[in-house]
mmCIF file of the N, C-alpha and C atoms, coordinates in Angstrom:
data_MODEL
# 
_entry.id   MODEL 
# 
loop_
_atom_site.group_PDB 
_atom_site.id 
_atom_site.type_symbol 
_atom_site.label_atom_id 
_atom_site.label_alt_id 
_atom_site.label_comp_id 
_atom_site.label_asym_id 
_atom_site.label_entity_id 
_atom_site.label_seq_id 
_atom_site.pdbx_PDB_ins_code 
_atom_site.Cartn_x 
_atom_site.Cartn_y 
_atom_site.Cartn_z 
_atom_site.occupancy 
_atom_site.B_iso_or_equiv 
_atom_site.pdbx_formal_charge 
_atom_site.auth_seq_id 
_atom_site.auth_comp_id 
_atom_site.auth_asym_id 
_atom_site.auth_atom_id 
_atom_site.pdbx_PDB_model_num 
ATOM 1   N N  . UNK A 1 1  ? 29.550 15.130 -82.720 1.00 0.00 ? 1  UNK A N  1 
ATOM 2   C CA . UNK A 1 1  ? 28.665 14.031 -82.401 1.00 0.00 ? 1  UNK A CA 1 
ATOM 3   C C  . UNK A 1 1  ? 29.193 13.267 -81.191 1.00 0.00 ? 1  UNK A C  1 
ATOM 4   N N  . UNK A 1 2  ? 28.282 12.956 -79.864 1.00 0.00 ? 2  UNK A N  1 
ATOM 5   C CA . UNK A 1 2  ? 28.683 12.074 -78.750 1.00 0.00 ? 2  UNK A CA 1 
ATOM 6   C C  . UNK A 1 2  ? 28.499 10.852 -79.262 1.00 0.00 ? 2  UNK A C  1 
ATOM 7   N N  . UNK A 1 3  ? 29.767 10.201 -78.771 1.00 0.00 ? 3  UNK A N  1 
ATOM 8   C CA . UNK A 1 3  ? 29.699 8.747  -78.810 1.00 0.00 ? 3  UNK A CA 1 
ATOM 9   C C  . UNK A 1 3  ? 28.717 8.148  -77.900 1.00 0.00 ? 3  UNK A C  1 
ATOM 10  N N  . UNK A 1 4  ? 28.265 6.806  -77.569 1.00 0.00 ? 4  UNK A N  1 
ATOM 11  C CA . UNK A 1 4  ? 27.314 6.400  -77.274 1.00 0.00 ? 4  UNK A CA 1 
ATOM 12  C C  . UNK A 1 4  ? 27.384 6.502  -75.581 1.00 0.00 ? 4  UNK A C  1 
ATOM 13  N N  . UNK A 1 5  ? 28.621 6.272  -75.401 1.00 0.00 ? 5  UNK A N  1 
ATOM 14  C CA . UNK A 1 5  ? 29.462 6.060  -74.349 1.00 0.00 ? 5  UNK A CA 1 
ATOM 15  C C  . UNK A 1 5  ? 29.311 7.554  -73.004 1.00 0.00 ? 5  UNK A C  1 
ATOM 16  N N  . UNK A 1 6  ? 29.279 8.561  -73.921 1.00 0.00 ? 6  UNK A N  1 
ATOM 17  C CA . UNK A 1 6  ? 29.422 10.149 -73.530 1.00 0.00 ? 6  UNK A CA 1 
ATOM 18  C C  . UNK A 1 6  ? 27.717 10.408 -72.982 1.00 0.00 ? 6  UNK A C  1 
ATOM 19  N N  . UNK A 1 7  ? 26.709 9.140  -73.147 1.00 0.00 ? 7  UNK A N  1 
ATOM 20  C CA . UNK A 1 7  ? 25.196 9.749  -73.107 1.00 0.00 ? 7  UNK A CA 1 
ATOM 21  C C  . UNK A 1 7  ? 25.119 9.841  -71.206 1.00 0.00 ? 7  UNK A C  1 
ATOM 22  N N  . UNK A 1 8  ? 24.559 11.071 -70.931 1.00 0.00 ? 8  UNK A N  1 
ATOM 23  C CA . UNK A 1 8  ? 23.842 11.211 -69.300 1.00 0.00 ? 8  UNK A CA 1 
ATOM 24  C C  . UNK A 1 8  ? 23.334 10.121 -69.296 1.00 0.00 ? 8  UNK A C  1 
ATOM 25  N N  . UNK A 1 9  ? 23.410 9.384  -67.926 1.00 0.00 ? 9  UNK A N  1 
ATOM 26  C CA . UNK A 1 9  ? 22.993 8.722  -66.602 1.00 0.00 ? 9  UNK A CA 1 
ATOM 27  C C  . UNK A 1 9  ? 21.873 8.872  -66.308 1.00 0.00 ? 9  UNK A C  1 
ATOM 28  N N  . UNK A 1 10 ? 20.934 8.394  -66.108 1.00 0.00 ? 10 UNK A N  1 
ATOM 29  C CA . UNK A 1 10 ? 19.989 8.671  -64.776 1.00 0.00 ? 10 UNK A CA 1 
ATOM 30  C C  . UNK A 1 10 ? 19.077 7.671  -64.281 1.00 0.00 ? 10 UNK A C  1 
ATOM 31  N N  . UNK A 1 11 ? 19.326 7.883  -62.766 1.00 0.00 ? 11 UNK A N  1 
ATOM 32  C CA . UNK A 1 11 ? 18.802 6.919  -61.861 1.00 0.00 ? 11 UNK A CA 1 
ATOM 33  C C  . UNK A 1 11 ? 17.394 6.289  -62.039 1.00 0.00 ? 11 UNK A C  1 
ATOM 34  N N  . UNK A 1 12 ? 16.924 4.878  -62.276 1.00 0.00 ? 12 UNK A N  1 
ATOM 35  C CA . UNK A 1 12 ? 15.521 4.486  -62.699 1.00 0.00 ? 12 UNK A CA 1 
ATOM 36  C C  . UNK A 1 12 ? 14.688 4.874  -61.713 1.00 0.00 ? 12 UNK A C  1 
ATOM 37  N N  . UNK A 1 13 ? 14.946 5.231  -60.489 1.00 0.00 ? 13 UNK A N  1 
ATOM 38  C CA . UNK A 1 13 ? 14.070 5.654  -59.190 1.00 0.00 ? 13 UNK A CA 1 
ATOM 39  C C  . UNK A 1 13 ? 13.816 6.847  -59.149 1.00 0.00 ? 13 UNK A C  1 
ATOM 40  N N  . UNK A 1 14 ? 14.634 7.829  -59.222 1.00 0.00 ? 14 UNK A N  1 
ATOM 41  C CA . UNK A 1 14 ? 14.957 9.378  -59.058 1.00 0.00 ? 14 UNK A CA 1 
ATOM 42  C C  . UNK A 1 14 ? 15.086 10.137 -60.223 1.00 0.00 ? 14 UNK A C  1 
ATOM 43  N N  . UNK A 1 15 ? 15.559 9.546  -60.883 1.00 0.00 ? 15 UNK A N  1 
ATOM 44  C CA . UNK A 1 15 ? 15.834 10.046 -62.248 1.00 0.00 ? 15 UNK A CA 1 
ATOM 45  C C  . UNK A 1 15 ? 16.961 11.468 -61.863 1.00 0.00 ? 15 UNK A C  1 
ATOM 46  N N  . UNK A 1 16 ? 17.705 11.147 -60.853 1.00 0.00 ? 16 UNK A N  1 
ATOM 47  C CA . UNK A 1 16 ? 18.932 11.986 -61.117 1.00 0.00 ? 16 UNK A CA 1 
ATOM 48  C C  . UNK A 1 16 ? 19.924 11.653 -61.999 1.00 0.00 ? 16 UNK A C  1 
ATOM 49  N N  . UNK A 1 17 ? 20.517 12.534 -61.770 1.00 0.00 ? 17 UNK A N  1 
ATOM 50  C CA . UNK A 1 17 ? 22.203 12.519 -63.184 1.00 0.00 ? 17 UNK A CA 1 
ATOM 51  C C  . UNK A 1 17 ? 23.372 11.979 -61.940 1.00 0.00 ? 17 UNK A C  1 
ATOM 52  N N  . UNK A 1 18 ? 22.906 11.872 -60.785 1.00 0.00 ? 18 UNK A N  1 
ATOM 53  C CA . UNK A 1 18 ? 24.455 11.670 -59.905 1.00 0.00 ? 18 UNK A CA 1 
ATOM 54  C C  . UNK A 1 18 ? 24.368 10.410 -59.251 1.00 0.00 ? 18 UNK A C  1 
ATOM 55  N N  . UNK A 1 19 ? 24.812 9.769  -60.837 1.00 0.00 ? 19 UNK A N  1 
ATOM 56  C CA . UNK A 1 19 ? 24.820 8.484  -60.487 1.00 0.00 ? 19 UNK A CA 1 
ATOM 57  C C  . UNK A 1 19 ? 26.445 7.870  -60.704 1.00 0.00 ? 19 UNK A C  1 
ATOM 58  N N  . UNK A 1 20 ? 26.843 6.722  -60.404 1.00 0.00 ? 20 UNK A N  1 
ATOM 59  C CA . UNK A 1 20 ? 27.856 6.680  -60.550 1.00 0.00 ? 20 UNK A CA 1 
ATOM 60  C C  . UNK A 1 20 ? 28.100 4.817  -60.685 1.00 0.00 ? 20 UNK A C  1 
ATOM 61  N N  . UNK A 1 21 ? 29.583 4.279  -60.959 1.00 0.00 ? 21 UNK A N  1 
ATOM 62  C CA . UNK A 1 21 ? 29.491 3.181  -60.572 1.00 0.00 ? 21 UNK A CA 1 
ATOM 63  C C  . UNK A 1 21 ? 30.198 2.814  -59.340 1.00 0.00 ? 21 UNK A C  1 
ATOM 64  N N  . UNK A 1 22 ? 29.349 1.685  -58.822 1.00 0.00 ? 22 UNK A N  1 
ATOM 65  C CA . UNK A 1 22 ? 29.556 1.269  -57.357 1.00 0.00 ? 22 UNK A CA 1 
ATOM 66  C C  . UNK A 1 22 ? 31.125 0.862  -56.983 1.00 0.00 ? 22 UNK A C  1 
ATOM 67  N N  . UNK A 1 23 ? 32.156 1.465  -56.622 1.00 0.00 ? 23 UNK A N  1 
ATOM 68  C CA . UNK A 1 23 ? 33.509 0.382  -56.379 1.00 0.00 ? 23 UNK A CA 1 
ATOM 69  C C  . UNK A 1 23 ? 33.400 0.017  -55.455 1.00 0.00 ? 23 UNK A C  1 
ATOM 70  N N  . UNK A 1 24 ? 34.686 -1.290 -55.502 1.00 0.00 ? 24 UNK A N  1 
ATOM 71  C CA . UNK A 1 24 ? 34.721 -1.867 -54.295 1.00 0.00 ? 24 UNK A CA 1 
ATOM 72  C C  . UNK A 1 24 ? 35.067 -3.176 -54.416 1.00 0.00 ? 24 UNK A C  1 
ATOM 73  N N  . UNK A 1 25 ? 34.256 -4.609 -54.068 1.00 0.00 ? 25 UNK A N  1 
ATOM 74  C CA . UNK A 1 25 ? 34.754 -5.356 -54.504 1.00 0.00 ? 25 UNK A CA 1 
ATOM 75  C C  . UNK A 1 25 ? 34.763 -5.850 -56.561 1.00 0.00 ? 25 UNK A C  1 
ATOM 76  N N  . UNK A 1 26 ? 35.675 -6.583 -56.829 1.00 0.00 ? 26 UNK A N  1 
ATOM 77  C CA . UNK A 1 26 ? 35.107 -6.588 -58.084 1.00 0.00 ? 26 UNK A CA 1 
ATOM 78  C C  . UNK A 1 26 ? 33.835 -7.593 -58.652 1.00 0.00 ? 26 UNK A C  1 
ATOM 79  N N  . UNK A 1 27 ? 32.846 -7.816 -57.835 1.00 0.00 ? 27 UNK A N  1 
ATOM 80  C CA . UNK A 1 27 ? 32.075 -8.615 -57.757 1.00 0.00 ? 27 UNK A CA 1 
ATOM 81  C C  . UNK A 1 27 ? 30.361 -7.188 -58.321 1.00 0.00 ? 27 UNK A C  1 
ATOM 82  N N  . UNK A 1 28 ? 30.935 -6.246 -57.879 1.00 0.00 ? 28 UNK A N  1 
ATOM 83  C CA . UNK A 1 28 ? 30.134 -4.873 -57.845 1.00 0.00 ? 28 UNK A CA 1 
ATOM 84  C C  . UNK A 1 28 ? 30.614 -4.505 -59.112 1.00 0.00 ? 28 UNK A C  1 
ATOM 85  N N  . UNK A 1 29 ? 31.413 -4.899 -60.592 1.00 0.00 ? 29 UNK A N  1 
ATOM 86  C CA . UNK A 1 29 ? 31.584 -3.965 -61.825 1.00 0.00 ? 29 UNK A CA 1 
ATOM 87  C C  . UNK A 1 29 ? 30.559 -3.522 -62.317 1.00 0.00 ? 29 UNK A C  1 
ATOM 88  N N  . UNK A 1 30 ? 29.318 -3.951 -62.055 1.00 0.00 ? 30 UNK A N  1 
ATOM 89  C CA . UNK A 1 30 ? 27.921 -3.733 -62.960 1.00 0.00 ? 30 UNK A CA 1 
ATOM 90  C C  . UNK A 1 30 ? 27.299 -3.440 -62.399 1.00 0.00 ? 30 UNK A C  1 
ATOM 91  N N  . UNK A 1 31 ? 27.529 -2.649 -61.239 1.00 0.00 ? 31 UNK A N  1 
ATOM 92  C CA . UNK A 1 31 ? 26.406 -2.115 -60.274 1.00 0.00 ? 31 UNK A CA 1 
ATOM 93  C C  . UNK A 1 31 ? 26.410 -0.813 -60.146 1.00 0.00 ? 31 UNK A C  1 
ATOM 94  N N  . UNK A 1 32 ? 25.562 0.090  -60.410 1.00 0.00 ? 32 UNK A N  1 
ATOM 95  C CA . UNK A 1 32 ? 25.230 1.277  -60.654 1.00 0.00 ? 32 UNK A CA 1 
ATOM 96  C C  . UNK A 1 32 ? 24.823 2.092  -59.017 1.00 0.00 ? 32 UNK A C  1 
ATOM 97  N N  . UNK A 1 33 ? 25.393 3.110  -58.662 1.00 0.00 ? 33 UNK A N  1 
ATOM 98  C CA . UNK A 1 33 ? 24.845 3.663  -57.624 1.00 0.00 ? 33 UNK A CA 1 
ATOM 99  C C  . UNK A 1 33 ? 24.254 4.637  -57.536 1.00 0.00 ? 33 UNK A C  1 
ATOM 100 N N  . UNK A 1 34 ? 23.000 5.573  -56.600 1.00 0.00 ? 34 UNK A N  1 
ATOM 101 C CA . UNK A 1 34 ? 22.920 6.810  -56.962 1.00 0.00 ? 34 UNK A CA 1 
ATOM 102 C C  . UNK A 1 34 ? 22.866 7.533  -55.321 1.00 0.00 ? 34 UNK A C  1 
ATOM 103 N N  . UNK A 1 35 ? 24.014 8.507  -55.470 1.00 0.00 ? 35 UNK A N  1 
ATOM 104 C CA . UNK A 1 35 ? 24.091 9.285  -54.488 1.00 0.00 ? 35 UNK A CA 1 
ATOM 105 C C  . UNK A 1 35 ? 22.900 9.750  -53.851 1.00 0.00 ? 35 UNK A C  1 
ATOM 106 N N  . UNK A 1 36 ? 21.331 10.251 -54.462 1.00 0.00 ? 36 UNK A N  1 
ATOM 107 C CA . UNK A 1 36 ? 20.419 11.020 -54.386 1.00 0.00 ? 36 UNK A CA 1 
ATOM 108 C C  . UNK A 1 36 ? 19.745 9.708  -53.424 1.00 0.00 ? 36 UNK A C  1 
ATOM 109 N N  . UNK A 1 37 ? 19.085 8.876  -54.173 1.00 0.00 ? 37 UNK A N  1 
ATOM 110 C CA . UNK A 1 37 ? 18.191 8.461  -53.241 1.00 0.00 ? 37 UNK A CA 1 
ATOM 111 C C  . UNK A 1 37 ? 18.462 6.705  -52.833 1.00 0.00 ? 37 UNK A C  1 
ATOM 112 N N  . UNK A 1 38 ? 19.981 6.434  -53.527 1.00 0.00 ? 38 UNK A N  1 
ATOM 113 C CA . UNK A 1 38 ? 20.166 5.080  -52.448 1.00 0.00 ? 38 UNK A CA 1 
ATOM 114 C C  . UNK A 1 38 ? 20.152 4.067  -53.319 1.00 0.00 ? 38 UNK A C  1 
ATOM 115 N N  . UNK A 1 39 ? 19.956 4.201  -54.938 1.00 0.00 ? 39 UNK A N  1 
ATOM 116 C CA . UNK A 1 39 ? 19.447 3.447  -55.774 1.00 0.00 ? 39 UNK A CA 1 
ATOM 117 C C  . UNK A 1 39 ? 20.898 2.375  -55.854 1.00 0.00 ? 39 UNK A C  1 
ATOM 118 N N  . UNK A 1 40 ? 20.617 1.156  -55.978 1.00 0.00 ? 40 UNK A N  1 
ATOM 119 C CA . UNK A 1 40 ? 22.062 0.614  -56.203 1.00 0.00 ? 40 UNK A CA 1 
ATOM 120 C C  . UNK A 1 40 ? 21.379 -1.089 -57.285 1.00 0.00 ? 40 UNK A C  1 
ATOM 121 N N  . UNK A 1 41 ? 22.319 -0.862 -58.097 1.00 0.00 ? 41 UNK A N  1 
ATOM 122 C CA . UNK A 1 41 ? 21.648 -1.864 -58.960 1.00 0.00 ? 41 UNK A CA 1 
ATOM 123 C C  . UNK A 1 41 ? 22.118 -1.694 -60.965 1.00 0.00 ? 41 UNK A C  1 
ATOM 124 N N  . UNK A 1 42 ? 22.067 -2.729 -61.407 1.00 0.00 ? 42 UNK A N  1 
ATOM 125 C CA . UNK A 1 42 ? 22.945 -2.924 -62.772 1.00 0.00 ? 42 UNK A CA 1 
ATOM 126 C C  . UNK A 1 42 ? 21.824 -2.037 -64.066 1.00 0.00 ? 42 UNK A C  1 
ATOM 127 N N  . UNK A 1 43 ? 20.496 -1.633 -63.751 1.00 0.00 ? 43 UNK A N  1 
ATOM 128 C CA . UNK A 1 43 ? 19.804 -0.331 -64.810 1.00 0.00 ? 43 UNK A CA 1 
ATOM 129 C C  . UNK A 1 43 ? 19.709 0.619  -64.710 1.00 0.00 ? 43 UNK A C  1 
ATOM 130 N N  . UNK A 1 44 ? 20.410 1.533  -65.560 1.00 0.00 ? 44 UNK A N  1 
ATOM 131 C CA . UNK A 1 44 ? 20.812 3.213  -65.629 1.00 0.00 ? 44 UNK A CA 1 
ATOM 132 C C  . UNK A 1 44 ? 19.905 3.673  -66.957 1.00 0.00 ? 44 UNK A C  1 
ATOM 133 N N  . UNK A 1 45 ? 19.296 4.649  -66.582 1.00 0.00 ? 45 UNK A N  1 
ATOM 134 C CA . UNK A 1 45 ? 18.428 4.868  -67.914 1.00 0.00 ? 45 UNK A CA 1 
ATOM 135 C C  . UNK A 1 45 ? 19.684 6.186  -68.972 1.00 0.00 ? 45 UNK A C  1 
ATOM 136 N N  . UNK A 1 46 ? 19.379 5.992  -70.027 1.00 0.00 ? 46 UNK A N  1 
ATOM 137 C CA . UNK A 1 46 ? 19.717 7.208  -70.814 1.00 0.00 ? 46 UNK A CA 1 
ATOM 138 C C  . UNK A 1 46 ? 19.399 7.920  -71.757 1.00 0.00 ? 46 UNK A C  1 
ATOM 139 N N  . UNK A 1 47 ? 17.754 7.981  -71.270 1.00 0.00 ? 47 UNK A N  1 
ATOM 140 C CA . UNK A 1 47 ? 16.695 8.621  -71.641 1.00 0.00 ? 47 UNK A CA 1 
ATOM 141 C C  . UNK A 1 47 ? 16.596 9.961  -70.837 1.00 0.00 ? 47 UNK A C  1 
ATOM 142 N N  . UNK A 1 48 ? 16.653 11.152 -71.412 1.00 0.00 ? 48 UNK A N  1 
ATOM 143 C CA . UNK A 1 48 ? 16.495 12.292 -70.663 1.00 0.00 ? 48 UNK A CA 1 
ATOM 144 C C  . UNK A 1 48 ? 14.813 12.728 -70.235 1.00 0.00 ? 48 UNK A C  1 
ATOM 145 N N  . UNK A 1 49 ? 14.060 12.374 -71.130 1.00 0.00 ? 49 UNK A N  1 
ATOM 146 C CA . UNK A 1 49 ? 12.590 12.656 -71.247 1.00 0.00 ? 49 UNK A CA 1 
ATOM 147 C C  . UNK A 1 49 ? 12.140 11.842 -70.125 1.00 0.00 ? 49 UNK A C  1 
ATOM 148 N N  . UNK A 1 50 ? 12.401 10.752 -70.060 1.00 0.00 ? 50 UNK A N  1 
ATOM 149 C CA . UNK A 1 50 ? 12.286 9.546  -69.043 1.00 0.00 ? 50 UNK A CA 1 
ATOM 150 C C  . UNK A 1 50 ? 12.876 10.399 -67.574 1.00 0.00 ? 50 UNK A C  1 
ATOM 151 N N  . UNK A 1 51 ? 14.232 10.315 -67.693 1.00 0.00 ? 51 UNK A N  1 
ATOM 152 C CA . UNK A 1 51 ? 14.755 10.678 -66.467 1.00 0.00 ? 51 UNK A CA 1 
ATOM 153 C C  . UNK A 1 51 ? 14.075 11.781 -65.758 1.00 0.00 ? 51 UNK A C  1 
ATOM 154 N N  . UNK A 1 52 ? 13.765 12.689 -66.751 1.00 0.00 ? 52 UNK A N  1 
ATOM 155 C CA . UNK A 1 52 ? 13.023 14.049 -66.279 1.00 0.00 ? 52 UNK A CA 1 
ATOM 156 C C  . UNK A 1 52 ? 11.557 13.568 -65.603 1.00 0.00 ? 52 UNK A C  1 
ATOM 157 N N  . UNK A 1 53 ? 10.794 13.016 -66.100 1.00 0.00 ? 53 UNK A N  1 
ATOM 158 C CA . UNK A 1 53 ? 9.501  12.249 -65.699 1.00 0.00 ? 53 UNK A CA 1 
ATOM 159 C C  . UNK A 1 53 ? 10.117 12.053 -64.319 1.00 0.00 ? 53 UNK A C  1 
ATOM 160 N N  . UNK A 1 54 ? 10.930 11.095 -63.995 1.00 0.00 ? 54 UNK A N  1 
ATOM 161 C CA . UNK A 1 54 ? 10.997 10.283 -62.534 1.00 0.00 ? 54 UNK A CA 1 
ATOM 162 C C  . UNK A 1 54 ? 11.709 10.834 -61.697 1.00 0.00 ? 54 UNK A C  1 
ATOM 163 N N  . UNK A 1 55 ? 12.083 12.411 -62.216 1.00 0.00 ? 55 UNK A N  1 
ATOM 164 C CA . UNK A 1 55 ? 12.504 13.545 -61.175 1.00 0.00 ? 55 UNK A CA 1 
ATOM 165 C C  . UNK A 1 55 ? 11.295 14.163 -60.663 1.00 0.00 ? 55 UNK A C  1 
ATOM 166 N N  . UNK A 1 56 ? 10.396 14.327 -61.563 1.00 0.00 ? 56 UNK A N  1 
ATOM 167 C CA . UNK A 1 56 ? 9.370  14.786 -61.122 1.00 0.00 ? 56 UNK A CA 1 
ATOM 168 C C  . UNK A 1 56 ? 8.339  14.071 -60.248 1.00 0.00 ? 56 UNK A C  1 
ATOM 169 N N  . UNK A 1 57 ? 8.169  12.653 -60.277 1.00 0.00 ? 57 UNK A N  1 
ATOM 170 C CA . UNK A 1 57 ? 7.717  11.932 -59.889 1.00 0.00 ? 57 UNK A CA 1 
ATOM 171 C C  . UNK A 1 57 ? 7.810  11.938 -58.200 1.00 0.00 ? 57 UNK A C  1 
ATOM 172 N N  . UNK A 1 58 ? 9.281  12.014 -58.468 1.00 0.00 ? 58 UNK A N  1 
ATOM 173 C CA . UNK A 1 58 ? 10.145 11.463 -57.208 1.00 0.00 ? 58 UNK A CA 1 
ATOM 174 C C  . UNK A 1 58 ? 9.843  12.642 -56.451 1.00 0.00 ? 58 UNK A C  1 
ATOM 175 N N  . UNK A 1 59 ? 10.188 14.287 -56.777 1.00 0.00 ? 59 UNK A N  1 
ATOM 176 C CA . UNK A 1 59 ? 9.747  15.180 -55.952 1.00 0.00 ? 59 UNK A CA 1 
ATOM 177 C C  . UNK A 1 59 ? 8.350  15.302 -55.301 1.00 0.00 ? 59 UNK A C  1 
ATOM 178 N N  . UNK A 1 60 ? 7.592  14.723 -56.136 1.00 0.00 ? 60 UNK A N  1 
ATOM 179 C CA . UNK A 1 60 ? 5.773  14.544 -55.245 1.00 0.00 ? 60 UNK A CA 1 
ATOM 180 C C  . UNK A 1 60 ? 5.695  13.066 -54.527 1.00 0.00 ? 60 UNK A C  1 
ATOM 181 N N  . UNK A 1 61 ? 6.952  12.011 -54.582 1.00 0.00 ? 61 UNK A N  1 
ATOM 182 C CA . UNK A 1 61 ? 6.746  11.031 -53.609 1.00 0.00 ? 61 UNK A CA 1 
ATOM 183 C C  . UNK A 1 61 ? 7.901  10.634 -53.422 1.00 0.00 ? 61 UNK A C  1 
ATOM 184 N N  . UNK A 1 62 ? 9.110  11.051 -52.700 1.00 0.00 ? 62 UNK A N  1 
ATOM 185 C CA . UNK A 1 62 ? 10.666 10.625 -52.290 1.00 0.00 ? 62 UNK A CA 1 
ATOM 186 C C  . UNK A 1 62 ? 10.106 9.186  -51.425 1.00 0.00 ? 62 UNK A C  1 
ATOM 187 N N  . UNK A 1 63 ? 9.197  8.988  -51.219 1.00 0.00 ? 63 UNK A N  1 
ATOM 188 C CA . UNK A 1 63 ? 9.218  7.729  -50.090 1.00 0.00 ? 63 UNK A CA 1 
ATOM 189 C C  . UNK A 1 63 ? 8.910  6.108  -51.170 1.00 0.00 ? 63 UNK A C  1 
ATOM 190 N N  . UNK A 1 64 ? 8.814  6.329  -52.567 1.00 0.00 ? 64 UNK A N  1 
ATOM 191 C CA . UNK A 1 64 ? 8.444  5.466  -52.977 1.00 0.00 ? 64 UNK A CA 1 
ATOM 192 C C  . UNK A 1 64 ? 9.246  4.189  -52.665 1.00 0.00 ? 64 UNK A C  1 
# 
């Protein structure tokens, strides 16, 4: 059984998995980044059904 802790990432814009957290200053601990499309900000979904939706989304409109 995964702990809660162990659940995939994914970006609320893109709905990629390569997301990460932002370092740097420590003013940024709660800020979420995503390599893919630029997303930077403290909501990470960890919904896969979801995430999958806004991959798909995102491939018929990257300019949103």
């Amino acid at each position: 059984m995964k702990k809660s802790s162990d659940k995939t990432k994914y970006c609320p814009t893109c709905g990629s998995t390569d997301i990460f957290w932002a370092s740097g200053l420590p003013q940024l601990w709660s800020v979420w980044e995503c390599k893919k499309c630029g997303y930077r900000g403290a909501l990470v979904l960890e919904d896969g059904e979801l995430g999958a939706k806004l991959k798909e989304e995102w491939k018929k409109n990257p300019n949103k």
